[in-house]
C-alpha positions, 0 to 999 in steps of 0.5 A: 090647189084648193088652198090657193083659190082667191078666197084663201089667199085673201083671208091669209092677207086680211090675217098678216095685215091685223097681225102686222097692225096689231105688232105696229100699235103694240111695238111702237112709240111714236104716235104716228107709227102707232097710227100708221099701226091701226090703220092697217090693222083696220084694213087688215078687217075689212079684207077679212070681212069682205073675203069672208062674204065671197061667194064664187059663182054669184053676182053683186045686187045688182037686180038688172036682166042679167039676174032676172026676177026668178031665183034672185036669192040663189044669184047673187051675194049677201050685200049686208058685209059690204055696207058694213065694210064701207061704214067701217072704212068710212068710221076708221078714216074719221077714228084716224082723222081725229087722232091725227089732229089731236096730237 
């Protein structure tokens, strides 16, 4: 039962989406479809990258009362994946935009 946690199940996802992403780009000739392709592939990393930075057990960073001051570092998650995460989405939606008008 240990491999069907949330963390696996996601990691596995994040997996199939680059694979199907990378199939799309590879595969297709149409532009809009290898598009199509990268985006997913794109989404595919970022579910990667943020399943990869859970940790069960701890909370957000949020620093308020639930947390306290004592013993922050062992409550909660590293914040740096997800600020990665949301600059990545936000450069593959401009990456994306550009090459949609381009075309």
């Amino acid at each position: 039962m240990k491999y069907f946690s949330l963390e696996y199940i996601s990691i596995i996802t994040g997996f199939l989406l680059v694979v199907i992403g990378i199939w799309g780009i590879l595969t297709q000739k149409n532009i809009i479809k290898m598009i199509i392709g990268f985006t997913i592939f794109d989404t595919g990393l970022h579910v990667i990258m943020v399943s990869i930075a859970y940790v069960r057990g701890k909370t957000a960073p949020i620093l308020d009362d639930a947390v306290g001051i004592k013993d922050v570092a062992d409550k909660i998650v590293d914040p740096v994946p997800q600020a990665l995460v949301l600059t990545a989405i936000v450069i593959g939606l401009g990456v994306t935009a550009n090459v949609s008008l381009c075309n």
